[in-house]
Kinemage of the C-alpha trace (Angstrom):
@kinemage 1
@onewidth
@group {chain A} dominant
@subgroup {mainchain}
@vectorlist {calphas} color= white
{ca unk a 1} P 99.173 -126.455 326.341
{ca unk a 2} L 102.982 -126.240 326.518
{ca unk a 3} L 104.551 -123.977 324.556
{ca unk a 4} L 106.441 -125.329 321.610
{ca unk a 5} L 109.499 -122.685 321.385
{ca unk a 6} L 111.413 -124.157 318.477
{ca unk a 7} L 107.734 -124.420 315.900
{ca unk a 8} L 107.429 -120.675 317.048
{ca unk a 9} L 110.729 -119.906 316.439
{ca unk a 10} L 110.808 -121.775 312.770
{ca unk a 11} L 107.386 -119.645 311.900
{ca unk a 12} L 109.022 -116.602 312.614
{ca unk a 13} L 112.277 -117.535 310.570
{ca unk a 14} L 109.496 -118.463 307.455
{ca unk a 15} L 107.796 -115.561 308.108
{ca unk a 16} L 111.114 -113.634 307.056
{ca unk a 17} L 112.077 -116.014 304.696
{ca unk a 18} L 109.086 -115.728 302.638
{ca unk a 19} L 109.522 -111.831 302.443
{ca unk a 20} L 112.810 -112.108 301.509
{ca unk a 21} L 112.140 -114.670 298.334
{ca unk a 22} L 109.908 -111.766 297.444
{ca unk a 23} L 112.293 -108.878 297.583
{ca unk a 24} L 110.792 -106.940 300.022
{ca unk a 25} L 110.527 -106.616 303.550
{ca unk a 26} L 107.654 -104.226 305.092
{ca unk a 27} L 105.921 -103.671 308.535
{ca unk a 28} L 102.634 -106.086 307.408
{ca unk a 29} L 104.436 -109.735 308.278
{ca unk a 30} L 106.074 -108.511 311.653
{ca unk a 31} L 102.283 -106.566 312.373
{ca unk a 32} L 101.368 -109.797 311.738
{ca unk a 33} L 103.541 -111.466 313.971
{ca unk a 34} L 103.442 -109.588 316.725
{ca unk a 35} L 99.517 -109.231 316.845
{ca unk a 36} L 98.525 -113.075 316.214
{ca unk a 37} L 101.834 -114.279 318.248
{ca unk a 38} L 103.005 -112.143 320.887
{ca unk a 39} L 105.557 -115.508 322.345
{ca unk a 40} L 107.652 -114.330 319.046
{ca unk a 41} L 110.432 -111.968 321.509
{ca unk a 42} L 110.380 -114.192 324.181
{ca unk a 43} L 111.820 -117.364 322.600
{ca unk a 44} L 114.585 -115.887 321.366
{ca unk a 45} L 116.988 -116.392 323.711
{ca unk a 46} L 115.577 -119.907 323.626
{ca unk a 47} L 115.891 -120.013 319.821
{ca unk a 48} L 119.883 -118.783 320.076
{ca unk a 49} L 120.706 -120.677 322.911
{ca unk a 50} L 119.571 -124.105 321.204
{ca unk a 51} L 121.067 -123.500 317.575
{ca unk a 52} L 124.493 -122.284 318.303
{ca unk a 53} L 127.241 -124.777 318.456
{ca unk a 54} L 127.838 -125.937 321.960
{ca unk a 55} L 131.502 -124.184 321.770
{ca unk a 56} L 129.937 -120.763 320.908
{ca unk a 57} L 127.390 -121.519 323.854
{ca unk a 58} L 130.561 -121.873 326.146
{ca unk a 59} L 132.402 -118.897 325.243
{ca unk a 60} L 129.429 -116.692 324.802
{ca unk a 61} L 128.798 -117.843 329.035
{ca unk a 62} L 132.710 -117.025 329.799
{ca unk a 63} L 132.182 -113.410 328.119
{ca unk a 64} L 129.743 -112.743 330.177
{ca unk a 65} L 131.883 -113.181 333.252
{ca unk a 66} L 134.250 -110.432 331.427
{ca unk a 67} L 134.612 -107.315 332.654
{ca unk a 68} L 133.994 -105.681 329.513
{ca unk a 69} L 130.625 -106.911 329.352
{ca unk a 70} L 128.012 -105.337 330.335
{ca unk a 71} L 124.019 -106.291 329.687
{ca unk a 72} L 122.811 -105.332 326.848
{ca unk a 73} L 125.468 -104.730 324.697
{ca unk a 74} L 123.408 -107.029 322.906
{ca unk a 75} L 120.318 -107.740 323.593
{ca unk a 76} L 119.208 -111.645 322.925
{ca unk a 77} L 116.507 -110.568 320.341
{ca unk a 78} L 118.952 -108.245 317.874
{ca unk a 79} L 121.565 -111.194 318.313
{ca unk a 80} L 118.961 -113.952 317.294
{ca unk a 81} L 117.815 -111.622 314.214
{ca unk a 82} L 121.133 -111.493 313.216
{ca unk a 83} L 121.665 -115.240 313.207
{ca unk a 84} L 118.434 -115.686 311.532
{ca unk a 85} L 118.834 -113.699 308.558
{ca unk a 86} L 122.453 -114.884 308.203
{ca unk a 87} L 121.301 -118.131 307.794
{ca unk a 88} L 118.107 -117.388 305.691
{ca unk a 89} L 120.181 -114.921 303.127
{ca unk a 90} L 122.905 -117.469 302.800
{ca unk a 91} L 125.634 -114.824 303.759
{ca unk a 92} L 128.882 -115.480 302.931
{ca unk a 93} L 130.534 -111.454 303.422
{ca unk a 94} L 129.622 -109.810 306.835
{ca unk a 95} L 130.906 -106.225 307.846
{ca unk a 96} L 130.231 -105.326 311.417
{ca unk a 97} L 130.383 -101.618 312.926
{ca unk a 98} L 131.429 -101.823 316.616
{ca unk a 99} L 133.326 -104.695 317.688
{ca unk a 100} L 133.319 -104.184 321.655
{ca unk a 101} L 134.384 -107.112 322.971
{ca unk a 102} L 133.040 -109.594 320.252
{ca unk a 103} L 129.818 -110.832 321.422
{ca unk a 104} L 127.584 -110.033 318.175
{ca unk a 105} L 130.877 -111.166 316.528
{ca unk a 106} L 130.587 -114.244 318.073
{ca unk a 107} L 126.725 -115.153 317.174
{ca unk a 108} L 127.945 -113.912 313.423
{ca unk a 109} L 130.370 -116.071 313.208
{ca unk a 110} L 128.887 -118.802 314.464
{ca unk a 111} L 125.714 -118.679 312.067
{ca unk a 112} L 128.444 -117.764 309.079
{ca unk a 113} L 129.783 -120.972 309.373
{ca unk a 114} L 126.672 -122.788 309.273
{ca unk a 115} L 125.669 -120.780 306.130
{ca unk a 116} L 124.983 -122.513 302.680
{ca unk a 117} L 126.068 -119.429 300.820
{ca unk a 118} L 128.318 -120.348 297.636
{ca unk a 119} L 131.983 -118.850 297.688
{ca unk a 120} L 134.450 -117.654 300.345
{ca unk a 121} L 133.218 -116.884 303.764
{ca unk a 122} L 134.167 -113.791 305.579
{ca unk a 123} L 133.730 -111.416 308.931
{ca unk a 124} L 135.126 -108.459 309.202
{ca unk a 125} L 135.018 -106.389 311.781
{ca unk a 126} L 136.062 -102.977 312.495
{ca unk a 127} L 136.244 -100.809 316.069
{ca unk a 128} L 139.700 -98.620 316.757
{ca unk a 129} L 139.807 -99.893 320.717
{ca unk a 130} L 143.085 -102.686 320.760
{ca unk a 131} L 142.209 -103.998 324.459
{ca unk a 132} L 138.558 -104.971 322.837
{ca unk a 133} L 139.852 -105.977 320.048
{ca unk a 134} L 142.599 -108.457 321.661
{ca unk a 135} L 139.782 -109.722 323.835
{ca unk a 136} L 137.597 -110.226 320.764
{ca unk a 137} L 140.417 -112.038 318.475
{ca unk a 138} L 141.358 -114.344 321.908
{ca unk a 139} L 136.953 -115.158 322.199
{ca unk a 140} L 136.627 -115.984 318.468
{ca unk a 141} L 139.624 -118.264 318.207
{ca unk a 142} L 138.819 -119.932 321.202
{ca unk a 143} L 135.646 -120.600 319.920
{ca unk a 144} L 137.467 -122.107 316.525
{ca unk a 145} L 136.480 -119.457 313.862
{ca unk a 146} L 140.103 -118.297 313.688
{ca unk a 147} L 140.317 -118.431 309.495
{ca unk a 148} L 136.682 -117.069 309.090
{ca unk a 149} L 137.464 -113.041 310.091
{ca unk a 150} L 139.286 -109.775 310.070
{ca unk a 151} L 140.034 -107.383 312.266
{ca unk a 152} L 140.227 -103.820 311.646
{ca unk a 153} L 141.514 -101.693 314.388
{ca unk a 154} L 140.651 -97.905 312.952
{ca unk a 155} L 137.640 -95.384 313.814
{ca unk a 156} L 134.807 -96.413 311.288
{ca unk a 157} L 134.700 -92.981 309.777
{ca unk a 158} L 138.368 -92.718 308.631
{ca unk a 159} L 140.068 -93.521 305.277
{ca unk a 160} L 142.245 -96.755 306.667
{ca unk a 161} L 139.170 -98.390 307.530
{ca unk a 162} L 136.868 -97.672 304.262
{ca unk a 163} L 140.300 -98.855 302.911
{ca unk a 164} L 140.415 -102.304 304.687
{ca unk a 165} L 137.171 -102.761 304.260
{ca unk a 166} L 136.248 -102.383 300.641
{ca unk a 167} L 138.874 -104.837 299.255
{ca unk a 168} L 135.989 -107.547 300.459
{ca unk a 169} L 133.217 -106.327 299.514
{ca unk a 170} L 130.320 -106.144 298.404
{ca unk a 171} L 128.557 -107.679 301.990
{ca unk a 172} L 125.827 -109.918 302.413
{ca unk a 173} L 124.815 -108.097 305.664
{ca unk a 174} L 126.468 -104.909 307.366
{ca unk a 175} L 125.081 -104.918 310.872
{ca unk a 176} L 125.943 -101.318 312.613
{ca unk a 177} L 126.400 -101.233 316.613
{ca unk a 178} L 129.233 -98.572 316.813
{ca unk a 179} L 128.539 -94.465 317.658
{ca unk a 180} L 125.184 -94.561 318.953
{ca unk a 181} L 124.222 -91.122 317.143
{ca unk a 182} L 122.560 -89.934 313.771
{ca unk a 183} L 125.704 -87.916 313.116
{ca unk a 184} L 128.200 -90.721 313.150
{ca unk a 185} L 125.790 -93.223 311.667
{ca unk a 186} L 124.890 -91.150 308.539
{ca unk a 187} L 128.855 -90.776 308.018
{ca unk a 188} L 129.095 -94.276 308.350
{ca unk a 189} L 126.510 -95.170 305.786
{ca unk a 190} L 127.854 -92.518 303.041
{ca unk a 191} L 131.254 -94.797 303.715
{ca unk a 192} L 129.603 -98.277 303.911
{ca unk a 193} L 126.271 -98.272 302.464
{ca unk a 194} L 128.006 -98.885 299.124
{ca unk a 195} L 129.984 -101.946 299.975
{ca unk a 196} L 126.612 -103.738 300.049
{ca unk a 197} L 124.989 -105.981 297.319
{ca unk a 198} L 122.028 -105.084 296.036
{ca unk a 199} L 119.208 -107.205 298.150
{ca unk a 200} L 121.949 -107.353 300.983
{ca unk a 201} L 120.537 -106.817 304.353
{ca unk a 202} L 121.679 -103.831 306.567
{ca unk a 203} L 121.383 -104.215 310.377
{ca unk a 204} L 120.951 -101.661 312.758
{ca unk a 205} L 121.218 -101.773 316.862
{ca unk a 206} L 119.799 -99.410 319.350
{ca unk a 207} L 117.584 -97.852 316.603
{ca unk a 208} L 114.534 -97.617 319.004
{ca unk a 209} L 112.382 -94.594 319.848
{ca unk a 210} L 114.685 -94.071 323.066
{ca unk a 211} L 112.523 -90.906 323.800
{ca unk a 212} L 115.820 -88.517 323.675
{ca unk a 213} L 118.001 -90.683 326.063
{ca unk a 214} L 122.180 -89.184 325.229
{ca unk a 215} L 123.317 -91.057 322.037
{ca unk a 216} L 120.302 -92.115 321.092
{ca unk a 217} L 119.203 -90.785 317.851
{ca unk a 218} L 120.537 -93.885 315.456
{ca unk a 219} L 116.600 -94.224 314.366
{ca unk a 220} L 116.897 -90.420 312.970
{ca unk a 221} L 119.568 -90.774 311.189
{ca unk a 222} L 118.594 -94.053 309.846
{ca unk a 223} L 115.144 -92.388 309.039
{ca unk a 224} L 117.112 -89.576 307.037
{ca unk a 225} L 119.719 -91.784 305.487
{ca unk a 226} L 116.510 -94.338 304.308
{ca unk a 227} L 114.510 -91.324 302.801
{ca unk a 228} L 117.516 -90.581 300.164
{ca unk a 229} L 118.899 -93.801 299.345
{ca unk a 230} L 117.352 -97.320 298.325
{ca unk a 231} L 116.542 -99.306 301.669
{ca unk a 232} L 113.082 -100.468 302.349
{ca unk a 233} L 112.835 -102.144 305.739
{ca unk a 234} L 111.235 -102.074 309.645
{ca unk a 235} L 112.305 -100.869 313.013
{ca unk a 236} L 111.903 -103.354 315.709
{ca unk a 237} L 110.086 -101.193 318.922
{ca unk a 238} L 110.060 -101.797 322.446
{ca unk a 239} L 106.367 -100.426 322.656
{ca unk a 240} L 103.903 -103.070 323.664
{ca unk a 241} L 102.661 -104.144 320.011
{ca unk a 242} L 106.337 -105.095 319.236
{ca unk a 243} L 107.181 -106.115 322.179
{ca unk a 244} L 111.225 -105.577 321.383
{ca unk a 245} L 113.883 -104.942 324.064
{ca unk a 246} L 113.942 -101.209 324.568
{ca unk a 247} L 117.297 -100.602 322.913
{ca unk a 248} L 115.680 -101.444 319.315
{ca unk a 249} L 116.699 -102.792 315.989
{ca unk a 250} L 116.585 -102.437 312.405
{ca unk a 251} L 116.694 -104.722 309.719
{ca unk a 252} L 116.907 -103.116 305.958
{ca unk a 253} L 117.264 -104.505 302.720
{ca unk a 254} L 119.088 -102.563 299.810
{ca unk a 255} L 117.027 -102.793 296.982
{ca unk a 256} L 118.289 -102.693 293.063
{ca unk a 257} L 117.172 -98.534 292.136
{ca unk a 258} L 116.755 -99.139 288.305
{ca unk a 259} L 113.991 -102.305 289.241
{ca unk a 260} L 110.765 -101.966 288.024
């Protein structure tokens, strides 16, 4: 029988849904997944290429052809969580880590403006490169998202960024693809963590067991940050009972400490 991408695709996306209604996202539903439908990873690039508007489509092709690009930057599955749960949590206040040349950016914006969240929409996004940021601001507006973000050009650590950044919080989501090291990413959580609502989803790229590959130890810190602070949530694997591109991803949700 042929496979029916977009009925897999909207099982998944209820699968995440339903946790979410419920305030709680653990490993049993994506166990679940995984075991009784393994197709889940592979349709996602299916799943993103169908849903975004045909303008992001076209832009998202030219950036390939960039020179900045390079393949997995992003990998199809982290960028098709990321619309997903946009969507699902009606998001209306996304903070990214790690702009690069704006290809997550892209995919954020794209599912930001097809959001039903209530109340002003915005992107922000912060990475202290200019050239990737020029390239970023030229992709987005191309793509006709021009009123819907902000750039901020400073390191993600320092002062002038928490500074730019907290003025529009709290976030909906926070999705992290900057330093890829548990130093850097525990800094940026003691900076950022607090700019999300409570049930607000936090994000994480390149958070797989990368078996000690340089700059590769986002999972630890995320693992240390998690064990001190209220996040409940599941790391997407590349093993074979995930099935997730190597790189890896996490998705979080910040839960309310004084609930019962």
């Amino acid at each position: 029988m042929e496979r029916d991408s977009k009925k897999e695709s909207d099982y998944y996306s209820s699968i995440l849904k339903d946790r979410l209604s419920k305030g709680k996202l653990t490993e049993e539903p994506y166990n679940l997944l995984m075991n009784e439908y393994p197709f889940v990873p592979s349709c996602f690039k299916d799943l993103l290429e169908n849903q975004v508007f045909p303008k992001t489509r076209e832009i998202m092709h030219e950036m390939k052809e960039d020179p900045l690009h390079f393949p997995d930057s992003t990998d199809h599955q982290t960028l098709n969580l990321l619309f997903t749960m946009i969507i699902l949590s009606k998001s209306t206040k996304i903070l990214q880590l790690g702009t690069w040349m704006g290809f997550s950016g892209l995919v954020i914006l794209d599912a930001l403006s097809k959001s039903d969240g209530e109340g002003n929409k915005m992107f922000v996004t912060v990475d202290p490169n200019d050239l990737q940021h020029s390239k970023a601001m030229n992709f987005f507006d191309k793509a006709g998202f021009k009123k819907l973000y902000q750039l901020v050009t400073f390191a993600s650590e320092s002062s002038e960024a928490e500074n730019s950044t907290i003025k529009y919080s709290p976030y909906d989501v926070i999705y992290i693809d900057s330093a890829h090291n548990d130093v850097q990413i525990i800094k940026e959580l003691e900076i950022y963590f607090k700019m999300l609502r409570n049930g607000g989803l936090l994000i994480c790229h390149d958070s797989g067991d990368l078996n000690g590959l340089p700059n590769s130890n986002v999972r630890k810190g995320l693992k240390e940050f998690i064990k001190k602070n209220h996040v409940e949530g599941i790391f997407f694997d590349k093993d074979g009972k995930k099935g997730w591109h190597f790189t890896g991803a996490f998705l979080g949700k910040k839960y309310d400490p004084l609930r019962g």
